[in-house]
C-alpha positions in Angstrom: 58.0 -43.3 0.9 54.0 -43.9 2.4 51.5 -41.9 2.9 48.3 -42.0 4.5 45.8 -41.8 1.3 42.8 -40.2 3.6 41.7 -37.0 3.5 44.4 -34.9 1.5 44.4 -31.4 0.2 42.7 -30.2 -2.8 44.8 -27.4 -4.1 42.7 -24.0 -5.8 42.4 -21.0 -7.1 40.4 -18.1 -7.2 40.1 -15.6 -9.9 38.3 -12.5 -10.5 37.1 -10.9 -13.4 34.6 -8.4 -13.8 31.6 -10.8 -14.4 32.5 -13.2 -11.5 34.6 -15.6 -10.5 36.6 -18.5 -12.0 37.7 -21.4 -9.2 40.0 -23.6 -11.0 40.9 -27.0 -8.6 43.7 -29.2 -9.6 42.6 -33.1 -9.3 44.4 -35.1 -11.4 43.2 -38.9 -11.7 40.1 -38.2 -10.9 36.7 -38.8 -13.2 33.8 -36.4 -13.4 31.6 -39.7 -11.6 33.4 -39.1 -8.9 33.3 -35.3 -8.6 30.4 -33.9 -5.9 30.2 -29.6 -6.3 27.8 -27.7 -4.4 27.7 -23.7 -4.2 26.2 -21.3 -1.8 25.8 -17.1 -2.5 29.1 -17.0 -0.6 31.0 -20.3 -0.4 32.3 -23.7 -3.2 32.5 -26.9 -1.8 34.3 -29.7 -3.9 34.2 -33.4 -2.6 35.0 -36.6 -3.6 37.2 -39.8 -3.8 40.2 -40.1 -6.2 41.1 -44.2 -6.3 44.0 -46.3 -6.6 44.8 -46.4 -9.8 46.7 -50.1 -9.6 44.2 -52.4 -8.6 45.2 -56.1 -7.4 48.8 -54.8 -7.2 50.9 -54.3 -3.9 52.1 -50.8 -3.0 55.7 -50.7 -3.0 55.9 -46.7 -2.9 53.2 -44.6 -2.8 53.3 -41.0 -2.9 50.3 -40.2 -5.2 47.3 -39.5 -2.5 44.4 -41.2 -2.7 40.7 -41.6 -1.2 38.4 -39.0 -0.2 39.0 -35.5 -0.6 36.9 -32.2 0.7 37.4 -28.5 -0.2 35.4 -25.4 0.9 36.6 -22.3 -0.7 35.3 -18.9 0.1 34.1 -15.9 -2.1 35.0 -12.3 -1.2 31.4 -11.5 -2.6 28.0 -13.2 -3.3 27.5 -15.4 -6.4 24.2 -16.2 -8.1 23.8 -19.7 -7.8 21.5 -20.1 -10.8 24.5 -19.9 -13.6 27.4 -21.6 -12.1 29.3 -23.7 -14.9 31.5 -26.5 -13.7 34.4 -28.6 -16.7 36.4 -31.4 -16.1 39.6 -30.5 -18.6 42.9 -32.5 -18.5 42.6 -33.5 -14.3 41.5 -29.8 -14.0 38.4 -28.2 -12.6 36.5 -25.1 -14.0 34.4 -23.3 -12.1 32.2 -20.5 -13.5 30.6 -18.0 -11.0 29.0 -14.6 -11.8 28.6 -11.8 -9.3 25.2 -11.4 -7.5 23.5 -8.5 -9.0 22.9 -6.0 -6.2 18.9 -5.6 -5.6 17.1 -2.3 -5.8 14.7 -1.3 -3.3 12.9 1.9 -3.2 12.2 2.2 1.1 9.5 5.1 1.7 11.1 7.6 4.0 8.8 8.2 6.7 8.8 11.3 8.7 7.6 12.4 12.4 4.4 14.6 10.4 3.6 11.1 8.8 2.8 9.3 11.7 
């Protein structure tokens, strides 16, 4: 069985708890070098290339995907991008997130008399 190495899927999930968020993203055989993570208030992008692990061989059957790889997951809520935590563990991202604190602001009320 072959399979074009380009390109395949990242599989995630998403978990809430009452601080955040924890993204966990299964990628075995691949190494924190070749991990890129960036996070906006409302989204997780993971990129990055996982390579052939046989070198100098030839391929008789692959079915382990290989080569780049590029995931943008979505949060149901904002994130504050200042404490995100990310752990390689065991081919196994971690991905730490805590809610955006909501922002108070007092708006003077103005009325027809004030203007």
């Amino acid at each position: 069985m072959y399979r074009n190495s380009d390109n395949w899927i990242l599989h995630a999930d998403v978990y809430g708890t009452t601080e955040g968020f924890e993204v966990v993203v299964d990628m075995p055989g691949v190494v924190r070098e070749d991990i890129e993570l960036e996070v906006t208030p409302l989204t997780v992008k993971v990129w990055g290339v996982r390579k052939t692990p046989c070198r100098g061989a030839t391929a008789l059957a692959i079915e382990i995907q290989t080569g780049r790889f590029q995931r943008e997951i979505h949060l149901p809520c904002r994130v504050d991008t200042s404490s995100v935590s990310a752990e390689l563990k065991v081919g196994v991202l971690f991905i730490k997130l805590a809610k955006q604190k909501p922002v108070k602001v007092a708006v003077p009320v103005q009325s027809e008399e004030n203007l």
